[in-house]
C-alpha positions in Angstrom: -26.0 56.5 30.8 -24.8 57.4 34.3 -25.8 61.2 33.6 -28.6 63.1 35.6 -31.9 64.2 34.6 -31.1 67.7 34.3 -28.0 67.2 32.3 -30.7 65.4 29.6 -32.6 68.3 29.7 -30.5 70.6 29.0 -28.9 68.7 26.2 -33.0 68.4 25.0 -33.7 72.1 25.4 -29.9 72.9 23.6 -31.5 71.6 20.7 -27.8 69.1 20.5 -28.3 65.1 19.4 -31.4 63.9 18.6 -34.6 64.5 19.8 -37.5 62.9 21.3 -40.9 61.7 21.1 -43.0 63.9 23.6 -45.6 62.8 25.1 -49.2 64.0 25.8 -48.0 64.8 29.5 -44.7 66.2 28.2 -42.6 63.1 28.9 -40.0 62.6 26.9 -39.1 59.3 25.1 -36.3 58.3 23.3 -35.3 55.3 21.9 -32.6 53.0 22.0 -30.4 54.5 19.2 -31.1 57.4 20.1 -30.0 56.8 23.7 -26.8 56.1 21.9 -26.4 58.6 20.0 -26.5 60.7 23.3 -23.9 58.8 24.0 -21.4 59.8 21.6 -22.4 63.3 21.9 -21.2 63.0 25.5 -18.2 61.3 24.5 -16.7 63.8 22.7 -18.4 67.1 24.3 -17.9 66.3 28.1 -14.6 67.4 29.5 -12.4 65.6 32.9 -14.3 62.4 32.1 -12.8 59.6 29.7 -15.0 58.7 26.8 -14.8 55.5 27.5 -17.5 56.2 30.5 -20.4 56.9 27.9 -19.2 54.9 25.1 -17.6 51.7 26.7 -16.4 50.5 23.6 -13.2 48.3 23.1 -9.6 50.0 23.1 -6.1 49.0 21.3 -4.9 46.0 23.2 -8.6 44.6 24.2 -9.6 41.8 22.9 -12.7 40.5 21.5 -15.0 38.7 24.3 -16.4 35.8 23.4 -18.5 34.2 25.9 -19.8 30.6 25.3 -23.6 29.9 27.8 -23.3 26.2 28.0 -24.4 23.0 29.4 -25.3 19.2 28.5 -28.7 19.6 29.6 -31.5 20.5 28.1 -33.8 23.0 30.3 -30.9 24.8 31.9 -31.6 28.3 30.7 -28.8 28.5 28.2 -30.8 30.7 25.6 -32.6 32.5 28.2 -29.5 34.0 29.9 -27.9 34.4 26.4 -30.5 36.1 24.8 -30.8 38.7 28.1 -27.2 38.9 28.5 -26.6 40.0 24.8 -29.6 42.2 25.2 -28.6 44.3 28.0 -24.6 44.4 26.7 -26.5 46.4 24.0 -28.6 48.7 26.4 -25.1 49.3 27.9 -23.9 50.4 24.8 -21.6 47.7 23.9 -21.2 46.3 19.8 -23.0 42.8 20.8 -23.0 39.8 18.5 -25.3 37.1 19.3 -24.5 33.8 17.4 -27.2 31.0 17.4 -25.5 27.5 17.8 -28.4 25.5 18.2 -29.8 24.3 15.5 -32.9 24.4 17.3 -32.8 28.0 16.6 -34.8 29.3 20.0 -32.4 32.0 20.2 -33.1 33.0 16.7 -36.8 33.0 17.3 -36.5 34.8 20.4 -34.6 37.7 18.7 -37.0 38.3 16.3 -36.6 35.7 13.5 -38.6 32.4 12.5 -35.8 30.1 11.5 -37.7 27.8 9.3 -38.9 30.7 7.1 -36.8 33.6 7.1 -33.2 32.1 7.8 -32.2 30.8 4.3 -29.9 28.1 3.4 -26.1 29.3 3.8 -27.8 31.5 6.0 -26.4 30.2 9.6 -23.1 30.1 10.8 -22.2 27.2 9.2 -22.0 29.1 5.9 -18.8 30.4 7.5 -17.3 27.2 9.2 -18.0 24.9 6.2 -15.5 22.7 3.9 -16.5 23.2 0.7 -16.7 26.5 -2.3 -19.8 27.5 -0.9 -18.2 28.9 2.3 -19.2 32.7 3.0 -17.5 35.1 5.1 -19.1 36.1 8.4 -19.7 39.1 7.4 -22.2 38.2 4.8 -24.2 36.5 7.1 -24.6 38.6 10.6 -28.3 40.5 10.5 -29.0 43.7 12.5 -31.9 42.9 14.7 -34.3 45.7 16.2 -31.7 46.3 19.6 -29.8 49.3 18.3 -26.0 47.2 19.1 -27.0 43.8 18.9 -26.5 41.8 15.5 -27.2 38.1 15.2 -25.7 35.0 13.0 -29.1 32.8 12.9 -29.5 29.6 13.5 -31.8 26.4 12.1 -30.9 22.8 11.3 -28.5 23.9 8.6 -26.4 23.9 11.3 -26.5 20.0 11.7 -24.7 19.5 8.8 -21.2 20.5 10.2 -21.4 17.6 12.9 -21.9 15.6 9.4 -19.1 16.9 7.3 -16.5 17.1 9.6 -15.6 13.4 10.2 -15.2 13.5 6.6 -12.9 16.6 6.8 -11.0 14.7 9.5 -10.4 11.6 7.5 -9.1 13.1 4.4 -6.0 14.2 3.2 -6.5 18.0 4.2 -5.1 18.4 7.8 -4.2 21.8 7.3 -4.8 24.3 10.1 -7.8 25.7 7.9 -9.2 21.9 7.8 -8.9 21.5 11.7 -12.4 21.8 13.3 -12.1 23.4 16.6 -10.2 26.6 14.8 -13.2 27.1 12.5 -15.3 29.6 14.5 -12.5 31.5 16.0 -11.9 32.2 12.0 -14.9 33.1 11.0 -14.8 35.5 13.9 -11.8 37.0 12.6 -13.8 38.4 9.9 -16.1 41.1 11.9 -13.9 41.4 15.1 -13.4 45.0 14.6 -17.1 46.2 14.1 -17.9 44.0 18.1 -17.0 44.3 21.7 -18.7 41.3 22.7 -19.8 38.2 21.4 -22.6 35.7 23.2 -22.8 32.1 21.8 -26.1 29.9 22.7 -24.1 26.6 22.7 -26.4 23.5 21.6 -27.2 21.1 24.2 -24.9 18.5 23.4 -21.2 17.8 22.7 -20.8 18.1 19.0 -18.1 19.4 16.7 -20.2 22.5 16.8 -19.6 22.9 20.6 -16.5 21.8 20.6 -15.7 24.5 18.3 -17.6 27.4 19.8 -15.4 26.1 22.9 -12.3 26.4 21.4 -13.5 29.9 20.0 -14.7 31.4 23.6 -12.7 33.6 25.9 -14.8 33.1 28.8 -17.5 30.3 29.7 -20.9 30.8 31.5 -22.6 27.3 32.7 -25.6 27.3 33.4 -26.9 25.3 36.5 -30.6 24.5 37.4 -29.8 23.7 40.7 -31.6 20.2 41.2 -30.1 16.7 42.1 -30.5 15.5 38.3 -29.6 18.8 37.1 -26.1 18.6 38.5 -25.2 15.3 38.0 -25.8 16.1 34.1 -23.8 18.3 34.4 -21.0 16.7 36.1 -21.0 14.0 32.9 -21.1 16.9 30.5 -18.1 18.5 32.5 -16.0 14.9 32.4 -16.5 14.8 28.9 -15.7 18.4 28.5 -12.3 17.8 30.2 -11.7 15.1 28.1 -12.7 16.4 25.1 -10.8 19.7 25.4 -7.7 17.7 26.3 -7.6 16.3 23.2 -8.0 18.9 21.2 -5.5 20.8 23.3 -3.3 17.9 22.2 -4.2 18.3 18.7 -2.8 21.7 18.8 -5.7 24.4 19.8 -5.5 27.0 22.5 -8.0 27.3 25.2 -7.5 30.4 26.7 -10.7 31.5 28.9 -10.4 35.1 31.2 -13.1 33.5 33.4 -15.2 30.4 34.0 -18.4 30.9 36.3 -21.6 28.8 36.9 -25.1 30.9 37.2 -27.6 29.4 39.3 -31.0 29.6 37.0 -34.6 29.0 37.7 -34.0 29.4 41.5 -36.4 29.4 43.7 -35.0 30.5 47.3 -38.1 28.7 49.2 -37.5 25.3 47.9 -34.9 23.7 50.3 -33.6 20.9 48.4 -32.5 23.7 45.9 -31.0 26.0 48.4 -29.0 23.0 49.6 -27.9 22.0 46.0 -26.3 25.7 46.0 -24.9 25.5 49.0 -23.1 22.6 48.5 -21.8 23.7 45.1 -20.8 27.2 46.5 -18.9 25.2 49.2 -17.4 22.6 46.0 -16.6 25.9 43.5 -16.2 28.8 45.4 -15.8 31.9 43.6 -16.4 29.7 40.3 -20.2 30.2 41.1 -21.7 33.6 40.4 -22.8 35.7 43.0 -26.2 36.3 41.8 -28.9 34.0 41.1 -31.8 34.0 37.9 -35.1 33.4 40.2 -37.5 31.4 38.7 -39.9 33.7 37.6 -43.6 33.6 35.9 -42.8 37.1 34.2 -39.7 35.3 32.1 -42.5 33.1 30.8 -45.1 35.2 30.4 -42.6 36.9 28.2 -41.9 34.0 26.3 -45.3 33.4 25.4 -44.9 36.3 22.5 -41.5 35.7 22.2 -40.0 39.0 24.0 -37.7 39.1 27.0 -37.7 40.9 30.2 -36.2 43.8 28.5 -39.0 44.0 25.8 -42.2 43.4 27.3 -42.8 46.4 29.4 -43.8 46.8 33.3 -47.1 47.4 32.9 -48.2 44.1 30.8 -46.9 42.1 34.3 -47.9 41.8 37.7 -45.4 44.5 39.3 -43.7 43.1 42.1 -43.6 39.9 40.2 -41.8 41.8 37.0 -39.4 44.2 39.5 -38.3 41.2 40.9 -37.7 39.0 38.1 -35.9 42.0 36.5 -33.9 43.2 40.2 -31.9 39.4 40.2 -31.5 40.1 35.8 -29.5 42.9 36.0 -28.2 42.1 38.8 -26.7 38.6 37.2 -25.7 40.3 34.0 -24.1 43.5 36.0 -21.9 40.8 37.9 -21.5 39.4 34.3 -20.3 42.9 32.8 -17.6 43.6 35.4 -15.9 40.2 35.1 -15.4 41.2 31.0 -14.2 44.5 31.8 -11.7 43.3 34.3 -10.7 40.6 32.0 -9.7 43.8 29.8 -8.3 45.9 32.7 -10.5 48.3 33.4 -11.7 48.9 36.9 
């Protein structure tokens, strides 16, 4: 919160905001929503600092971020990075929106829901992107998950049927703006801007109508990049056709308008030279279009995954230590890097 220890104490023994679990040794615990709660006590209460230090919500005139974690290949780390990144916009205390594009559903699952048993039928997003009467608004369909902050629009292989229907919608008679494909999610959107800061997409790994669409909707664009000779020249095919792709649907009428573009270096392993000359090379090709920061490979992430929990979640103490502070050391430090490039897209320093 950017507040020191003492100032939390006194707030604790003031009896103000809420109060903690204590501990046996008299350490005190609080817990996420709590944390912001805190926050918005400061917000209000604490004088010669702006509000917007505590609670770093959106002002009038910022728009909504939308950032789309993409790439062709399978592997790459999309839902991962996605699933961290929206997870520590919320312990920042950003409104986070995660929305599940695959209909593989891994992001789903990793954020606490089994998407062939809890996640419904016009359940996904597609119940707000579809053609037909049973379309639903957005709003109907986003589900608080257990990160005080961060909501998410499931995903399963519902979702498949919108690469299906939409060649139909594009040969009939309807070529009404609210027919056109790519402009479907940027609608649906429309309908809970105002209650999120941030939104994170987990683009599927392919390009359908559905990532097309979640293209068209994004304001910025994170690719990532395993950084291995077969890696890259995937993704050099799924940028060709991204180009092209785009292009047309620029022509078509849609607005791409992205504050930033960057690629993140994931599963990186600094001791394996073939890799370290794969980044070199495409920090020498991109430039400042590659992130600063790298995600190591790391066997805490996948010790993680095995019950279906994230860095974030698992705890330090279920992990080898130096294996979980340095896992954790290059996480923040890809999704601080991350964080300032949205708040300079809306101003802020």
């Amino acid at each position: 919160m950017g507040i020191s220890d003492s100032t939390l104490r006194k707030i604790n023994l003031a009896g103000e905001g809420p109060q903690p679990e204590v501990g046996a040794n008299g350490r005190r615990l609080y817990t996420l929503g709590q944390i912001n709660d805190i926050r918005r006590l400061l917000a209000v209460s604490t004088r010669g600092r702006e509000s917007i230090d505590f609670v770093p919500h959106r002002r009038a005139g910022e728009h909504l971020q939308v950032l789309a974690v993409t790439n062709f290949k399978g592997g790459s780390g999309k839902t991962t990075t996605s699933a961290h990144l929206a997870q520590y916009l919320a312990l920042q205390g950003y409104r986070v929106l995660a929305v599940d594009l695959d209909p593989q559903a891994s992001l789903s699952a990793l954020l606490g829901l089994l998407p062939e048993t809890e996640v419904m039928a016009n359940e996904t997003l597609y119940a707000a992107i579809r053609y037909d009467d049973a379309k639903r608004p957005l709003s109907e369909v986003v589900r608080p998950t257990y990160f005080d902050g961060l909501d998410l629009v499931p995903g399963n292989l519902e979702l498949m049927e919108f690469e299906h229907t939409t060649p139909k919608a594009l040969t009939s008679a309807n070529r009404t703006g609210e027919g056109l494909f790519f402009t479907r999610i940027a609608q649906a959107f429309d309908d809970v801007a105002d209650r999120y800061d941030i939104v994170v997409i987990d683009c599927p790994p392919q390009l359908g109508f559905l990532t097309l669409s979640g293209l068209c909707a994004a304001t910025a664009m994170i690719v990532t990049v395993h950084p291995q000779m077969l890696d890259i020249a995937s993704m050099s095919q799924f940028l060709l056709m991204t180009r092209d792709l785009l292009g047309v649907v620029r022509d078509a009428g849609g607005e791409l308008r992205y504050d930033f573009l960057r690629y993140l270096f994931t599963r990186y392993e600094p001791q394996d030279a073939p890799q370290t000359k794969v980044t070199a090379l495409l920090r020498n090709l991109f430039g400042d279009y590659v992130l600063t920061n790298t995600m190591v490979k790391s066997a805490a992430v996948s010790d993680a995954g095995l019950t279906k929990q994230t860095l974030y979640e698992i705890g330090r103490e279920n992990l080898t230590r130096s294996t979980y502070d340095r896992a954790m050391e290059a996480l923040d430090a890809v999704n601080r890097e991350i964080e300032g490039l949205i708040r300079a897209a809306w101003g802020r320093t």
